[in-house]
C-alpha positions as CSV (number, residue, x, y, z in Angstrom):
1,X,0.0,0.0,0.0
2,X,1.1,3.8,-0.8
3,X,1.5,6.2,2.4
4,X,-2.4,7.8,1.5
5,X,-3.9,3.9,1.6
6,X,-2.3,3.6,4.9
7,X,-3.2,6.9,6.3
8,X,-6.8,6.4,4.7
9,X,-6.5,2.7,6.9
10,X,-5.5,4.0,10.5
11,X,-8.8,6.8,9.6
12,X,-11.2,3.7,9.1
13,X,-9.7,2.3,12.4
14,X,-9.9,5.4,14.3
15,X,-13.8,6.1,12.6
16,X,-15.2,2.5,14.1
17,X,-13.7,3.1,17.1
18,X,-15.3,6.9,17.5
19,X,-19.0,5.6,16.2
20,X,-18.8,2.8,18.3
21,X,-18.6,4.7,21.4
22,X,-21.4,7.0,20.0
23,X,-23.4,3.9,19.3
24,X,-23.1,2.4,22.6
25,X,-23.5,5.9,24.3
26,X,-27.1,5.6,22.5
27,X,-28.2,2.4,23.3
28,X,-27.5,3.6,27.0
29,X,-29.2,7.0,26.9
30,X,-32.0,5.2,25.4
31,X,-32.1,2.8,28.1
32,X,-32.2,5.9,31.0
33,X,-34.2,7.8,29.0
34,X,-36.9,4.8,29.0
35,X,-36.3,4.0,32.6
36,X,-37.0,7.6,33.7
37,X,-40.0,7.9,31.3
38,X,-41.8,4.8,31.0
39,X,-40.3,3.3,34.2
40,X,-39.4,-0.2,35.3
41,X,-35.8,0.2,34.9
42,X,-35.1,-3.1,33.9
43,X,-38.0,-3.6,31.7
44,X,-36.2,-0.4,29.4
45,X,-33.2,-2.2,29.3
46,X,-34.2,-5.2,28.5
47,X,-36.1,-4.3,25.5
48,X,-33.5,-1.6,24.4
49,X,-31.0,-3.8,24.3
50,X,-33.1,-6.4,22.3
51,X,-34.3,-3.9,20.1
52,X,-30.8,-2.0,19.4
53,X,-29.6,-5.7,18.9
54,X,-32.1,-6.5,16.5
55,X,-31.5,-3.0,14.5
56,X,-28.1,-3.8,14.0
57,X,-28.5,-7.5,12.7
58,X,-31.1,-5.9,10.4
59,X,-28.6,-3.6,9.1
60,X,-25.6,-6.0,9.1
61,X,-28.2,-7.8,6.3
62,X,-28.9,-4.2,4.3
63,X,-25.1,-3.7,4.0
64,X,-25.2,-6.7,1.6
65,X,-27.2,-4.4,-0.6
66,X,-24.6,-1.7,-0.8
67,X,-22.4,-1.6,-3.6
68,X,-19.9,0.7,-4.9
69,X,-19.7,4.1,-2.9
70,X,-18.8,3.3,0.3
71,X,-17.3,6.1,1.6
72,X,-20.8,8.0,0.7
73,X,-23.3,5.8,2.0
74,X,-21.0,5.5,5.4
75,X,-21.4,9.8,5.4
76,X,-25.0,9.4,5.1
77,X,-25.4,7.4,7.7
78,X,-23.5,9.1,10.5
79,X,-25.5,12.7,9.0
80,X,-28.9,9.8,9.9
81,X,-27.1,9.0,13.5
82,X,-26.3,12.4,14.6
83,X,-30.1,14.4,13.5
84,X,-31.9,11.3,14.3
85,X,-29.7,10.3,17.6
86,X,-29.0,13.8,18.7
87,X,-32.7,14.8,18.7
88,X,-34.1,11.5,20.5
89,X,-34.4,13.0,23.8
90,X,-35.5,16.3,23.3
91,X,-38.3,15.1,21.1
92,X,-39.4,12.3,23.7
93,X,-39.9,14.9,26.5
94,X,-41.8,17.2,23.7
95,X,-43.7,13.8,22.8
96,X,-44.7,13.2,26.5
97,X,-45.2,16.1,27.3
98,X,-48.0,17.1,24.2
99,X,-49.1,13.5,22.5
100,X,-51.3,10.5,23.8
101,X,-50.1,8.4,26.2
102,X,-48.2,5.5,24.5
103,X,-47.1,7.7,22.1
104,X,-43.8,8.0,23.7
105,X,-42.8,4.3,23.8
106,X,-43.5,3.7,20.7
107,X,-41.3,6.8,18.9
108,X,-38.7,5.8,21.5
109,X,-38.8,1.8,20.6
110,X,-39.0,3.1,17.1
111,X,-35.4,5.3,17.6
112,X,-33.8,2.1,19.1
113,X,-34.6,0.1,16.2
114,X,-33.3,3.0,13.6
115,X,-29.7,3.9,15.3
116,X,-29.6,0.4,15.9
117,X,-30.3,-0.4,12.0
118,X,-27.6,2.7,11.5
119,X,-24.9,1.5,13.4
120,X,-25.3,-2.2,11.8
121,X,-24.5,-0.6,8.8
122,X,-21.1,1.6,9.8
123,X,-19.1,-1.8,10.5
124,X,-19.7,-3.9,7.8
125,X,-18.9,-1.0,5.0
126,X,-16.1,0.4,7.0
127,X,-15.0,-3.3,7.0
128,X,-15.2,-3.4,3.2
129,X,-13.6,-0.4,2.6
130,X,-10.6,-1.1,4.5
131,X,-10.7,-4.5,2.4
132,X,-10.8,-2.1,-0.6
133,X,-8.2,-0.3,0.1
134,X,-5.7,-3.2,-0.1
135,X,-6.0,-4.5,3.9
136,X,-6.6,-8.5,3.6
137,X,-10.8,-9.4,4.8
138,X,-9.1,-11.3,7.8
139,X,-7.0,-8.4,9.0
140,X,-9.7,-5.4,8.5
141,X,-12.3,-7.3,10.0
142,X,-10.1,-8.7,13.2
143,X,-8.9,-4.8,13.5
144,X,-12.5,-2.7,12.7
145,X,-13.9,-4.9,15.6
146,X,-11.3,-4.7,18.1
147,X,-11.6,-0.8,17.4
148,X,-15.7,-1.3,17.8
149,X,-15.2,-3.9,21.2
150,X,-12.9,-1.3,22.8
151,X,-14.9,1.7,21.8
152,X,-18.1,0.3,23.0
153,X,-16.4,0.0,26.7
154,X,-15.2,3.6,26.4
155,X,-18.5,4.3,25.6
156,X,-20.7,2.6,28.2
157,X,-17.9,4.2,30.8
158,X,-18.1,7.8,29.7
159,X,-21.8,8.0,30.1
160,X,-22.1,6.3,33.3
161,X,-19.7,8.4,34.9
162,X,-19.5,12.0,32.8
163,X,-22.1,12.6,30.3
164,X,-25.0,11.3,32.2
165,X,-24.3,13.1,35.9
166,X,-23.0,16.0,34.5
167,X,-24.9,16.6,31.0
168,X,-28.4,14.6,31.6
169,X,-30.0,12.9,29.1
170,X,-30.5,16.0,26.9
171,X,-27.2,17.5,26.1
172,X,-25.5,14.0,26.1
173,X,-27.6,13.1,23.2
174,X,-26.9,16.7,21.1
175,X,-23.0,16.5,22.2
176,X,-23.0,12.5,20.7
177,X,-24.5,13.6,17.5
178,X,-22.4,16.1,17.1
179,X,-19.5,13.8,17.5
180,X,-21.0,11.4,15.0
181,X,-21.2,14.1,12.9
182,X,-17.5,15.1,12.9
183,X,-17.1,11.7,12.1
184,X,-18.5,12.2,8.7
185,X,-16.7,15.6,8.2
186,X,-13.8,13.9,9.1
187,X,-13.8,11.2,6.7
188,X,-15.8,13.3,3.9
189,X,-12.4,15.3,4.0
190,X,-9.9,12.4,3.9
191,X,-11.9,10.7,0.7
192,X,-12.6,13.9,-0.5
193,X,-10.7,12.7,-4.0
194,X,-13.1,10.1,-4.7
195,X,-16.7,11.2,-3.7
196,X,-19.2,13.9,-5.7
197,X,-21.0,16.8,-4.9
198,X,-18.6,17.4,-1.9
199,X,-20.2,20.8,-1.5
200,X,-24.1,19.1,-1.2
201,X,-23.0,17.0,1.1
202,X,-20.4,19.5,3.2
203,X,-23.9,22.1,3.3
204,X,-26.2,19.3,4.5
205,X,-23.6,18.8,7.2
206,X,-23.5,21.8,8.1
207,X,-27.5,22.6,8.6
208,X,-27.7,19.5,11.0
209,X,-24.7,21.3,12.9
210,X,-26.3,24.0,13.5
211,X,-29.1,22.3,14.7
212,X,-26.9,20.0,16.8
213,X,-25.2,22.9,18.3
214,X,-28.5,24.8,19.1
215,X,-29.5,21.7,20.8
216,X,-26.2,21.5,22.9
217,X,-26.8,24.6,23.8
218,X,-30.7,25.6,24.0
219,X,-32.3,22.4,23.9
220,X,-32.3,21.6,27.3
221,X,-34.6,25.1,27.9
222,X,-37.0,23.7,25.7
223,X,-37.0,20.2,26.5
224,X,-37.2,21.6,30.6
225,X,-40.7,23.7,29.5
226,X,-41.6,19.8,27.7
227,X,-41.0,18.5,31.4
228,X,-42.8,20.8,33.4
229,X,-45.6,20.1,31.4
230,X,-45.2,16.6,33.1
231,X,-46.2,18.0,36.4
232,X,-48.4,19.9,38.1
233,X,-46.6,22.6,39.7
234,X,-43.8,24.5,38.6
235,X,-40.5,23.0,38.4
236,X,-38.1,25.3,41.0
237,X,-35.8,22.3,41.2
238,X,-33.9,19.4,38.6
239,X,-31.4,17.4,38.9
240,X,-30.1,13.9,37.3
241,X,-28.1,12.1,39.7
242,X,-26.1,8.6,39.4
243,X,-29.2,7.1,40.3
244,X,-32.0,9.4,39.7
245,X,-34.0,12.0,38.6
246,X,-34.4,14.6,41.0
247,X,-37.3,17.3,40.8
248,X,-38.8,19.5,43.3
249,X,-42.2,21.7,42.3
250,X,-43.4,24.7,44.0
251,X,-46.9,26.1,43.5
252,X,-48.7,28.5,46.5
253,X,-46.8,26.8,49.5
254,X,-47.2,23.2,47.9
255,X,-43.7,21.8,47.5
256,X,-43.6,18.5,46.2
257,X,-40.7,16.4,45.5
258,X,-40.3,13.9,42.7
259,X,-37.5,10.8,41.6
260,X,-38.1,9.6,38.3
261,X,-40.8,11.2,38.0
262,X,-43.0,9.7,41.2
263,X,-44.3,11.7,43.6
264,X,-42.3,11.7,47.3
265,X,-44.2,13.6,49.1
266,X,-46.4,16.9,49.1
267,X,-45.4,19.5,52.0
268,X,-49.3,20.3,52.1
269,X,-49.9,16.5,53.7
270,X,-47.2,14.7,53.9
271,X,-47.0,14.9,57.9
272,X,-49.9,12.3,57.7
273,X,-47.4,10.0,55.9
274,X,-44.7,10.5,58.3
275,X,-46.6,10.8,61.7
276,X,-48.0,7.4,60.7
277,X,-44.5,5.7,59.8
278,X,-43.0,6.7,62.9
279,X,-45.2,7.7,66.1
280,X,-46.8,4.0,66.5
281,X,-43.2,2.2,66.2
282,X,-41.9,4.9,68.9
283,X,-44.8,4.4,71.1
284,X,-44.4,0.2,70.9
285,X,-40.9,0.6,72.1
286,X,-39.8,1.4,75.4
287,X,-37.6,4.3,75.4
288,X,-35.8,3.7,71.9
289,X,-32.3,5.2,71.7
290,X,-31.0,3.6,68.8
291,X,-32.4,4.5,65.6
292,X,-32.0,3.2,61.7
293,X,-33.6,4.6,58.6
294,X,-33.4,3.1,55.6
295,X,-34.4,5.6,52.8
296,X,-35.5,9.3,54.0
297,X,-32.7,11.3,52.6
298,X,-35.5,14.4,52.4
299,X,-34.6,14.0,56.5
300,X,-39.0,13.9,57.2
301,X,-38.9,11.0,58.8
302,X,-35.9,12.3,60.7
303,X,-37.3,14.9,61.7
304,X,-40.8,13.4,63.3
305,X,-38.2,10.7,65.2
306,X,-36.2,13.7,66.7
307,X,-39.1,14.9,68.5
308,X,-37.7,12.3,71.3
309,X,-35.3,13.5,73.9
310,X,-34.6,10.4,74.7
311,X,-33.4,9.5,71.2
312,X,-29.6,8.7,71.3
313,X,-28.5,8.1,67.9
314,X,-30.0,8.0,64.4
315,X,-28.6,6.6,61.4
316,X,-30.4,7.1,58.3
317,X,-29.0,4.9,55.0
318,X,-29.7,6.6,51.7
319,X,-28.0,5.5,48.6
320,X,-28.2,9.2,46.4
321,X,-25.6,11.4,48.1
322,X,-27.4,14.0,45.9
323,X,-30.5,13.5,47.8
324,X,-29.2,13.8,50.9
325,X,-27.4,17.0,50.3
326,X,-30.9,18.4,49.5
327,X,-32.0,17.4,52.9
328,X,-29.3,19.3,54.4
329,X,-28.4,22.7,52.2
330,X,-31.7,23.5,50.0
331,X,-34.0,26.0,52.2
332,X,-37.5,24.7,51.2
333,X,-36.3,21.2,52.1
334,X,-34.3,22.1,55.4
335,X,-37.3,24.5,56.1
336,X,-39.6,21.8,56.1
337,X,-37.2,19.1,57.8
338,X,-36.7,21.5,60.6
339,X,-32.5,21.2,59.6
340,X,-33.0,17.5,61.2
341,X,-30.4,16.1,58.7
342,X,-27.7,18.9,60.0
343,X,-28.6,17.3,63.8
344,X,-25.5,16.5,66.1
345,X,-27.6,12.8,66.6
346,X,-28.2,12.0,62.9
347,X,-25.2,10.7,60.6
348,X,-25.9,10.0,57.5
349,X,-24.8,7.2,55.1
350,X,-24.9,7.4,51.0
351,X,-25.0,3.3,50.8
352,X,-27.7,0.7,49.8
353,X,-29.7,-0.5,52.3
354,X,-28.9,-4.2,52.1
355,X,-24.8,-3.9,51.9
356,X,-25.5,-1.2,54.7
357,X,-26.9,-4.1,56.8
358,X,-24.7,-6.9,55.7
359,X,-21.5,-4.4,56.5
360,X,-22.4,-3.3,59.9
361,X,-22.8,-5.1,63.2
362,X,-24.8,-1.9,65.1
363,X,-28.3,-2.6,66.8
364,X,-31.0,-0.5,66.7
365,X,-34.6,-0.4,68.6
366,X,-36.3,0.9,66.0
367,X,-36.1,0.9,62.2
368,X,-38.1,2.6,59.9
369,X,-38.1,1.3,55.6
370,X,-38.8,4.5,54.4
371,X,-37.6,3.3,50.9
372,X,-39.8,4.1,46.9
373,X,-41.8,1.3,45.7
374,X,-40.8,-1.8,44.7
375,X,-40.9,-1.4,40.6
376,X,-37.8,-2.9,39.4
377,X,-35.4,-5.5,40.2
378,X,-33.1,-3.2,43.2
379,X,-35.8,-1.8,44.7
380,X,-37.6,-5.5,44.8
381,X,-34.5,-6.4,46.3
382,X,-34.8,-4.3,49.4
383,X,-38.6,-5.9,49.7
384,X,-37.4,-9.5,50.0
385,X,-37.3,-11.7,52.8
386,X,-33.4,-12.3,52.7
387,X,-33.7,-8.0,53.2
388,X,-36.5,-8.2,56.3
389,X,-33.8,-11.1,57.9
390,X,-31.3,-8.9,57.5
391,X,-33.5,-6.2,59.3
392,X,-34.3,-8.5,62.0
393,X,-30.6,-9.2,62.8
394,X,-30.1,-5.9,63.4
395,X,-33.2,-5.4,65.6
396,X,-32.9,-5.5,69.4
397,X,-35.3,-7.8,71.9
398,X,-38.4,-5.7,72.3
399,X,-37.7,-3.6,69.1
400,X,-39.9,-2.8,66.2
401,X,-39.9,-2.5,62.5
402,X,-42.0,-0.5,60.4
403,X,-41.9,-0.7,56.6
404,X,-43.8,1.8,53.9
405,X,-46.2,-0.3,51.7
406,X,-47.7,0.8,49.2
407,X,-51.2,1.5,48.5
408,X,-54.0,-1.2,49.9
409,X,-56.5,0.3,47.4
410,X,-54.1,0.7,44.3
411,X,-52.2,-2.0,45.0
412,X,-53.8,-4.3,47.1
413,X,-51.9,-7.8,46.0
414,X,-48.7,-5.9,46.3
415,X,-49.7,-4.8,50.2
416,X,-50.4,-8.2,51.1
417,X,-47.2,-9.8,50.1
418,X,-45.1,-7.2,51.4
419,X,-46.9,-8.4,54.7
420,X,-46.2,-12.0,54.2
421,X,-42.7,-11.2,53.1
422,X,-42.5,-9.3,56.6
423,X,-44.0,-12.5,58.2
424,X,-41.6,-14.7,56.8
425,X,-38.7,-13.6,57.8
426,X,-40.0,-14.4,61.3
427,X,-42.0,-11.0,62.7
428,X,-45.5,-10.8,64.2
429,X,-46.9,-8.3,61.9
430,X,-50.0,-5.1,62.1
431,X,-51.3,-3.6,59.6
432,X,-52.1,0.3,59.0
433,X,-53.5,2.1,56.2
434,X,-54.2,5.9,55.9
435,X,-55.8,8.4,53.9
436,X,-53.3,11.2,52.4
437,X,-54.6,13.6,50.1
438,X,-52.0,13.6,47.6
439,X,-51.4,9.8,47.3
440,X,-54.4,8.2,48.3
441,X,-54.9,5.6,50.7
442,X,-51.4,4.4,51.5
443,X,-50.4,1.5,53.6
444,X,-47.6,0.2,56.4
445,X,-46.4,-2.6,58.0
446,X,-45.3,-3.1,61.6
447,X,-42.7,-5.8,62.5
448,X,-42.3,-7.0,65.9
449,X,-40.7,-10.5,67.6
450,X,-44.1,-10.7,69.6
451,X,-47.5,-9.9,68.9
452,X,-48.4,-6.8,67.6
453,X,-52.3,-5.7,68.8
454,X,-52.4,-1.5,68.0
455,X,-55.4,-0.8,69.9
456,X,-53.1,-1.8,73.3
457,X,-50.7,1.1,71.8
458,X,-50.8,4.7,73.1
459,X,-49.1,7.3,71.7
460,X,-45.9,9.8,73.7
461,X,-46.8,13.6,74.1
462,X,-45.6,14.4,71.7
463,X,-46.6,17.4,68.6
464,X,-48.3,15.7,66.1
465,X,-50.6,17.5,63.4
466,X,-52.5,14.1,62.7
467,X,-52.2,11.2,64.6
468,X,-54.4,10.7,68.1
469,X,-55.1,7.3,70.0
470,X,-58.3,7.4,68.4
471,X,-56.8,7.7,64.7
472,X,-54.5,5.2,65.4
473,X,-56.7,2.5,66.2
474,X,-58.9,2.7,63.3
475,X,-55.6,2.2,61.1
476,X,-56.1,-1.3,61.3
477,X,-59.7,-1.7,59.8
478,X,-59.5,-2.2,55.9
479,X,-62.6,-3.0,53.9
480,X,-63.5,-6.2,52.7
481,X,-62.4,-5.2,48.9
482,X,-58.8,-4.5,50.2
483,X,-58.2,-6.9,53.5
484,X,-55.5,-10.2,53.5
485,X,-59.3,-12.4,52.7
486,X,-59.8,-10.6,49.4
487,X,-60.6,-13.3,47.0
488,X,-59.7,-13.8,43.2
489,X,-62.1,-15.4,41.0
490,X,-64.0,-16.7,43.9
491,X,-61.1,-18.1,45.9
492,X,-59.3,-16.5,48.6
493,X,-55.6,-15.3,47.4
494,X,-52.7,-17.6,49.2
495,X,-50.5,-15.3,49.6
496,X,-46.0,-16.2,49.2
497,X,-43.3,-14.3,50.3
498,X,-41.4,-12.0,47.7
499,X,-37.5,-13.2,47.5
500,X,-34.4,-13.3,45.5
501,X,-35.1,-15.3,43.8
502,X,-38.4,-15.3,42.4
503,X,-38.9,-11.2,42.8
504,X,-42.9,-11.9,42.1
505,X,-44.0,-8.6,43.6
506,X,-41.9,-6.2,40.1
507,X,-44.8,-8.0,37.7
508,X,-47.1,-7.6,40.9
509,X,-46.6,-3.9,40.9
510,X,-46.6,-3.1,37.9
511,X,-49.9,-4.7,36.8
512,X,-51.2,-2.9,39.7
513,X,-50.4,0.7,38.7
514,X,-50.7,0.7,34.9
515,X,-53.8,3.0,34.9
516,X,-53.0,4.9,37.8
């Protein structure tokens, strides 16, 4: 080969390495964008991976049908990656925001399947040009997919720790396409000598850059006005963490906070909520001192179990560092938490729950679950029984457990096996249920190693907004549509434990809240 066929060579090589770190950049972002969206984390990935999969297999077979012109087809389709790729999340937030439900999932499975299609295509003719250029079909291929393999771990690495936290799911997608995009411009200037209407091409290049860098740049404004749309109140707060989406509202005193897009709480009620997780489980106890809290980074819960003098120590375990920060530096929130996350007795741990547990050999006398619902494989994890053992290792004699439910109207089946999950990791369980504006009827279950019977329990004097004896004790009544006897097709549901390994309550869930 001549100096230019080698130089042209090392730019194919370099080329499959750049696109495939765009294309797996993609397949991620879709995955995050449908796990924030459409939610059930696992369920996004699952089919985004399939579908991108799919794409690429059905482009690996359309490359057959390319013949000469390699260079101009492989131009074309990185100008189809970047517009297409680069305006995928900005027009899913518009789509959500302004079409039919549904309408969403389907332009987003319909993305997958197209810059999955695209980036079947890049290899295979980058592959044949190399080939064409004078490199043997062994060596180009062995070298184009070492450059893809390594790219694609460049990718996946970049965007979990860069573009996502620092970007979101916005930018990241404009800033890829833009790279794709380069890409072409790169290689339309190295084969300049043998493609036509260089100048057609170079101006249609150049109007997707400027929409590109519009996007980079403005897109997130827009696509922020798409979101708010989403919710009720105005946003005042956003944020995309490691793990989350982060969004606080604010609308005439109502502040609301959100993760993925689920409500938290409402500051207009949400002392009903957290007078009912933790008043009953400090009045079963005698004298707790030692405290665990497994979720509660807004510091709520905290601050309702800081109402106790007598209150020692209170460790509260909440994997988002981001979250937690909230609780302790953003006004509204420390406003409402009454600073209870900046309190000399509460230290706080950015962990997950269960390696928290398995990791530590303290003992508490009360422990409060204060964790989101269980809709996808981690969370379902912390609802197992191997979790509520875990728990009750950690539990002192006479101590008590309290975990956050779910709704007993919305979700009834889901309740109930939360309960028997409770149950079979060896606690006496009680069950409460109560009325919060904002949510609904929500639910809770108490854990103790002996009988629980709440109408024996009286509450400490203590401020409460809500709770009385006389409230309390009604907790436990649920209506025959929503109790443990609720039948199924005439027979009465046996209810089985949610565990490791058969995580029955993520189908469970999510059955239960697709029209709500």
């Amino acid at each position: 080969m001549n100096q230019l066929s080698i130089k042209q060579t090392k730019q194919i090589y370099w080329a499959s390495g750049i696109v495939s770190i765009c294309g797996i950049i993609f397949e991620v972002l879709f995955g995050a964008l449908g796990s924030y969206i459409l939610g059930d984390g696992v369920k996004q990935y699952t089919l985004t991976i399939s579908l991108f999969l799919t794409g690429m297999g059905l482009g690996a077979y359309i490359s057959e049908k390319v013949g000469r012109k390699l260079i101009a087809y492989f131009i074309g389709i990185e100008y189809a990656v970047a517009a297409i790729g680069g305006l995928s999340s900005f027009l899913m937030f518009g789509i959500t925001a302004y079409l039919p439900s549904g309408s969403d999932a389907l332009f987003l499975y319909g993305v997958i399947v197209t810059i999955g299609t695209l980036t079947g295509l890049e290899l295979p003719i980058l592959i044949r040009k190399a080939n064409e250029i004078g490199v043997t079909i062994n060596k180009s291929t062995a070298r184009v997919l070492f450059s893809d393999y390594a790219g694609g771990l460049v990718g996946g690495i970049l965007f979990a720790f860069w573009l996502r936290p620092y970007f979101g799911l916005v930018k990241t997608a404009f800033l890829v396409g833009l790279i794709n995009l380069a890409v072409a411009f790169w290689i339309l200037f190295i084969f300049k000598q043998e493609l036509r209407r260089i100048r057609l091409k170079a101006v249609i290049g150049g109007l997707i850059a400027v929409i590109l860098v519009w996007g980079l740049f403005f897109g997130e404004e827009a696509a922020f006005m798409f979101e708010q749309k989403i919710y009720r109140d105005p946003i005042i707060y956003s944020q995309n963490t490691e793990y989350q989406k982060i969004v606080m509202t604010k609308e005439q005193g109502d502040l609301r906070l959100y993760l993925n897009g689920n409500l938290q709480f409402s500051s207009v009620d949400e002392y009903r909520y957290h007078e009912t997780l933790v008043h009953p489980v400090m009045a079963m106890v005698q004298k707790p001192r030692d405290v665990l809290i497994l979720g509660g980074g807004d510091g709520l819960a905290a601050r309702e179990v800081l109402k106790y003098p007598f209150v020692k120590q209170i460790d509260l375990v909440d994997l988002d560092p981001e979250m937690t920060r909230l609780g302790q530096h953003n006004d509204l929130l420390t406003q409402l938490n009454h600073q209870s996350l900046n309190n000399d007795k509460v230290t706080v741990f950015n962990q997950d729950g269960y390696e928290y547990l398995d990791n530590h050999s303290d003992m508490y006398d009360a422990v409060f679950i204060d964790l989101p619902d269980p809709e996808d494989t981690s969370l379902s994890k912390l609802y197992s029984k191997s979790f509520y053992k875990l728990v009750k290792q950690h539990l002192k004699p006479g101590g008590a457990i309290i975990v956050q439910s779910t709704s007993p109207v919305f979700a009834t089946k889901v309740y109930w096996t939360i309960n028997k999950t409770v149950e079979s990791a060896g606690f006496k369980t009680e069950n409460l249920h109560v009325d919060i504006p904002s949510f609904g009827n929500w639910g809770f279950v108490i854990g103790r190693r002996k009988p629980v019977n709440i109408d024996q329990v009286r509450l400490r004097n203590v401020d409460m907004r809500y709770l009385n004896n006389d409230t309390l004790h009604a907790m436990d009544t649920f209506g025959k549509d929503i109790d443990a006897n609720v039948r199924q097709n005439g027979e009465k549901v046996k209810w089985q434990p949610n565990t490791l390994q058969h995580p029955i309550i993520i189908e469970m869930y999510q059955k239960a809240w697709l029209y709500y």
